[in-house]
N, C-alpha and C positions, 0 to 999 in steps of 0.2 A: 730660461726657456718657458714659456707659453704653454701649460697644459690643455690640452684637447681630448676630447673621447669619440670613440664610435662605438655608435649603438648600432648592434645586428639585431633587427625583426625577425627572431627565429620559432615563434610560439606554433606557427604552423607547418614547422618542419614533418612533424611527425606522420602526416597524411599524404604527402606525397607518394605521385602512383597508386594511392590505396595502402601503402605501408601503415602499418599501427606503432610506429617509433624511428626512434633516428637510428636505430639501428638500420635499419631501411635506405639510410641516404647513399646515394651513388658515388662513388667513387670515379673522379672523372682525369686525374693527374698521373704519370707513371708509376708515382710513389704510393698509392691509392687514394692520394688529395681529393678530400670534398672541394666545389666551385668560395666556400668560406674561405678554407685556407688562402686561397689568392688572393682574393680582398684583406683579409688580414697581413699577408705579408705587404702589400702593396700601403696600407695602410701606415707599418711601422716604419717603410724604409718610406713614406711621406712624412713621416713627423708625429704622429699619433701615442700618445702617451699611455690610453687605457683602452680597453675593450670593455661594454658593456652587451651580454647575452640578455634579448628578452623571450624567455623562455613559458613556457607549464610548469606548474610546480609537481605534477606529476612527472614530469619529463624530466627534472633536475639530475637525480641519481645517475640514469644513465648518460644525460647529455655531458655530465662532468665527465664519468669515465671515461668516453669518446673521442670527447673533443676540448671542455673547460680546461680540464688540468695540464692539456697537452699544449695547448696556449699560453697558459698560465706559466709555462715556462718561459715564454720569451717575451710576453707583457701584463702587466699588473689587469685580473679580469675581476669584475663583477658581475652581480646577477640581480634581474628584475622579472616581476613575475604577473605574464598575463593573464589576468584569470575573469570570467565572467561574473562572478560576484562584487570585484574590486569596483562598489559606485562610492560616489560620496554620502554622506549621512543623510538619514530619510528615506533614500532609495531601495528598490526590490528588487531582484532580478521578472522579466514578466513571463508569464505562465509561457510555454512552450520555447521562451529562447536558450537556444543553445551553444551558440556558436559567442567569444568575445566580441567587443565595440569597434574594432578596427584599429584603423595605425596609430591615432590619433591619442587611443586610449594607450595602447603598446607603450608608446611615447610617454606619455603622462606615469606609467606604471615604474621610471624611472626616475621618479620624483626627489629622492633618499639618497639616489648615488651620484647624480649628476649635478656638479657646481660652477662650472666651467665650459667654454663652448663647444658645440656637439656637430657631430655629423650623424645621418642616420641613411642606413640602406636597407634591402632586402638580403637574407641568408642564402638566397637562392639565386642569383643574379651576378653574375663576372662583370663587371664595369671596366678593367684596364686600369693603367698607371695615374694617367693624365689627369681623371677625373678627382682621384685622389690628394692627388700635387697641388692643386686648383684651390679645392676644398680647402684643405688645411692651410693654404695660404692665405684666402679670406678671412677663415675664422682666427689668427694669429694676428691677423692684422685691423680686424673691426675691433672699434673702440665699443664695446656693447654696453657699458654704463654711460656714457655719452647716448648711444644710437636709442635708448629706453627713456629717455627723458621724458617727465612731461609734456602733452603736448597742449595745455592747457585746459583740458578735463581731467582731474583728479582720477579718476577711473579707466582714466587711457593713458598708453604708450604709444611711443613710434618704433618698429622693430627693424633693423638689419639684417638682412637674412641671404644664402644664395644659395641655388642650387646647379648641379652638374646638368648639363642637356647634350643631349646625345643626337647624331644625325638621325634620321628616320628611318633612312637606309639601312641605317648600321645596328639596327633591331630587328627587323621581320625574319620570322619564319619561313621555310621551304616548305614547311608542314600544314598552314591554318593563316588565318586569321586571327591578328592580336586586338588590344585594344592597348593606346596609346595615348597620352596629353599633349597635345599638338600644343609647344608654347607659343603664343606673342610675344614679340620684346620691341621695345623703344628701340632710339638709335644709340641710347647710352646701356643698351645690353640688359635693360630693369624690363624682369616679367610685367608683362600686360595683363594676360590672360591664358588660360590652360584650358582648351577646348578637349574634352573626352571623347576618345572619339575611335569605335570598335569596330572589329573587323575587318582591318587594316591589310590589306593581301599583297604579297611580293609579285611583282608582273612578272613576266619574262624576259624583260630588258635590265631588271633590278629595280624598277623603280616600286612606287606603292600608288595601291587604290582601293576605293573603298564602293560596293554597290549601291548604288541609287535606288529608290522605293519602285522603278520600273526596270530593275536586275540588270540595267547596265554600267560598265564600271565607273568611278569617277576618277581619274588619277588626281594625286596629291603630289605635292610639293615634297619627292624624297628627300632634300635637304632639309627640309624642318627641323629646328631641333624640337627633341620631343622631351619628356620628364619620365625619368626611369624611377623615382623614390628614391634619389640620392640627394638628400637637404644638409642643408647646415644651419643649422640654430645657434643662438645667444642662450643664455639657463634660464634667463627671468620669461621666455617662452613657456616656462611651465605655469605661471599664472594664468598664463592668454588657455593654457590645455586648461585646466579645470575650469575656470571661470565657464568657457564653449563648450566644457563636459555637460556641467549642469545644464545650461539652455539647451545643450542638444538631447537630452533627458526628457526635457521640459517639454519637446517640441514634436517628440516620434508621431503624434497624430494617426496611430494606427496602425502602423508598422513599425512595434515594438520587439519582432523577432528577429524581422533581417536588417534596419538599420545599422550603418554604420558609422564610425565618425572617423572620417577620414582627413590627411594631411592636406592635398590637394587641396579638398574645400574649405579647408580650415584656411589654407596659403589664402585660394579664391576669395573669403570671405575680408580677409584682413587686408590686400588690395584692395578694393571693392569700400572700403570705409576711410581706404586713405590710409591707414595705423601701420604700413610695412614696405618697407623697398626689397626687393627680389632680385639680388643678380644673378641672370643667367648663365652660367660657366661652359662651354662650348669643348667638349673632348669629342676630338677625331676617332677616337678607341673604338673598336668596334664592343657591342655589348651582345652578351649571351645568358643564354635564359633555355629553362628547359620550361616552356607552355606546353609539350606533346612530346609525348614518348617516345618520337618518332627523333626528336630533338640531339636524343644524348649522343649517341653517335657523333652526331657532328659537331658540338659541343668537346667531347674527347678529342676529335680530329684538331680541332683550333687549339684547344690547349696544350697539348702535342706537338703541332708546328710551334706555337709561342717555346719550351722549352726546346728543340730545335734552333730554335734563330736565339738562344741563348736571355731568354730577357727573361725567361726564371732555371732558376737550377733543374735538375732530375729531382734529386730531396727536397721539399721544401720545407716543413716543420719540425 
């Protein structure tokens, strides 16, 4: 059997709604299941060998009590630790930043436990079955010492990579405005491009649009697939993280507080040079997300019907 892991980006659990801890996370299942548990169940009945937490190190003690240990019973977990001081050698944290580097750094701060190929999502984000099944069958199936070869510059790789795309539809709000990665893809399903693109409004017909700079709407393509933060990586992508850590260090040009170094542009950048193929993976699943407070409610209601129509138990952990 093919080890695999998934990494859950949990370092900013703790601030949701304004909460000061995970103690704070909502309860959204009948059993009082956080939106993690379903991804982790979904996860082990796809195939998924370990769980890796990226957490605060301040957050540890409780998040284990909470949630690690209660996991840890039904799959082998580790932990990685976000922290804003974690640069490479030479580096300072710069005077007023406060907030970590982004996902990109998340990623990379899992350097020690991950050897094998990865999947990675958000803590806070219900993605469905599908996208799971998908995933794990890619990454089971990429030859990744192959796919890393040489590609005739000693200091480059070619990477294999894919990630889950969700319809467009099947993300918006009733509540706001989201912000979305509108993908491109070939005809052979290989990311093109990931257009960023905010403010994303559900019409009244279900579809989506976005305002124009003269406040009229623009409709979009609700079937788009869009990019939720569900990747799958090879492990020798942790060279490509630091190697882009540094230069992205190197390069803040003045906006050394709020920079971030994010997946997207890291994916964008490595397109963009040629060094990466991207399949896009296409789940019909609908995904949910709490952007607005306004959100949970009907985030409960969905998860509710799903145990209903039987595709998870009442208990799930």
């Amino acid at each position: 059997m093919n080890d695999t892991t998934l990494v859950i980006m949990a370092a900013g659990i703790g601030s949701r709604f304004g909460g000061g801890g995970v103690k704070q996370l909502t309860s959204f299942g009948p059993g009082g299941e956080i939106i993690m548990d379903y991804s982790i169940y979904d996860a082990i009945e796809a195939g998924f060998t370990k769980v890796v937490f990226v957490i605060r190190r301040s957050m540890e003690k409780d998040f284990r009590k909470i949630i690690g240990d209660r996991i840890a019973r039904k799959i082998p977990v580790e932990y990685a630790f976000q922290e804003l001081d974690d640069l490479p050698d030479g580096y300072v944290v710069p005077q007023n930043r406060e907030k970590p580097w982004g996902t990109g750094q998340a990623i990379l701060a899992c350097r020690e436990v991950i050897h094998e190929p990865f999947a990675v999502i958000n803590a806070d984000d219900y993605y469905g079955k599908d996208a799971f099944k998908k995933v794990h069958q890619f990454l089971t199936e990429v030859d990744w010492n192959t796919a890393s070869e040489r590609t005739g510059d000693p200091d480059q790789k070619h990477y294999q990579f894919c990630m889950a795309g969700f319809v467009l539809k099947n993300t918006l709000s009733e509540y706001g405005g989201v912000t979305r990665g509108i993908c491109r893809v070939n005809e052979d399903g290989e990311l093109i491009e990931i257009l960023e693109t905010k403010d994303i409004l559900k019409t009244a017909d279900g579809g989506a649009a976005v305002y124009s700079g003269n406040a009229s709407l623009i409709r979009l393509d609700s079937d788009s697939l869009v990019s939720m933060n569900f990747w799958g990586f090879t492990p020798d992508f942790m060279g490509e993280l630091a190697s882009g850590f540094q230069r992205f260090l190197d390069n803040l040009d003045g906006n050394e507080t709020k920079a971030e170094y994010l997946l997207p542009t890291i994916a964008d950048r490595l397109l963009k040079e040629g060094r990466a193929d991207i399949t896009v993976l296409p789940s019909n699943d609908k995904w949910f997300g709490v952007t607005f407070r306004e959100d949970v409610p009907v985030v409960k209601e969905s998860i509710l019907r799903l145990v209903k129509e039987g595709v998870y138990p009442e208990k799930l952990l």
